[in-house]
C-alpha positions, -999 to +999 in steps of 0.1 A: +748-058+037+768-052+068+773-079+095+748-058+118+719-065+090+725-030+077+720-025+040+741+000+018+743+018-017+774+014-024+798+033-053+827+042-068+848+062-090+882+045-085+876+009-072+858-016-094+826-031-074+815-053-100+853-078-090+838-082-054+796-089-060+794-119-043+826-115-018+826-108+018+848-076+019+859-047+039+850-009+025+863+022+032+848+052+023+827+081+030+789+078+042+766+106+030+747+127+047+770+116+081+754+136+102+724+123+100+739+084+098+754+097+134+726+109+149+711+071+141+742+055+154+737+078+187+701+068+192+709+030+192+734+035+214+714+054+240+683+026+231+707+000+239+720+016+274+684+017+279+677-018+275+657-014+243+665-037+213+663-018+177+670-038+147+695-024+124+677-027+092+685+010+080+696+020+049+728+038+038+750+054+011+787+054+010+813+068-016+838+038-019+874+048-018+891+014-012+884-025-007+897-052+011+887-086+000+879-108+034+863-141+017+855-150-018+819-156-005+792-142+014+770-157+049 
């Protein structure tokens, strides 16, 4: 889950998930199907200019390439 309430599939072939379940971390990686992740992003921006409030409760996929442990547990 991201810190905006975001949730995400994540996976990987070269880092090991399973060490971080649990863990607040940071990943790197590559979304798919970006551009239509960045056509959302551009719509909640333009919502927000706008003075309307849009929860962020979307979904997304990423291709983990690297991790960065922040805290060994989550909020």
């Amino acid at each position: 889950m991201g810190n905006d309430g975001s949730t995400w599939d994540v996976k990987s072939d070269s880092v090991v998930l399973a060490d971080h379940v649990g863990h607040t971390i940071t990943a790197t990686g590559t979304v798919s199907n970006v551009t239509m992740h960045n056509a959302k992003e551009k719509a909640k921006d333009e919502a927000a200019a706008a003075g309307i409030t849009k929860t962020n409760d979307e979904h997304g996929d990423m291709q983990v390439s690297s991790v960065t442990m922040v805290s060994k547990s989550c909020k």
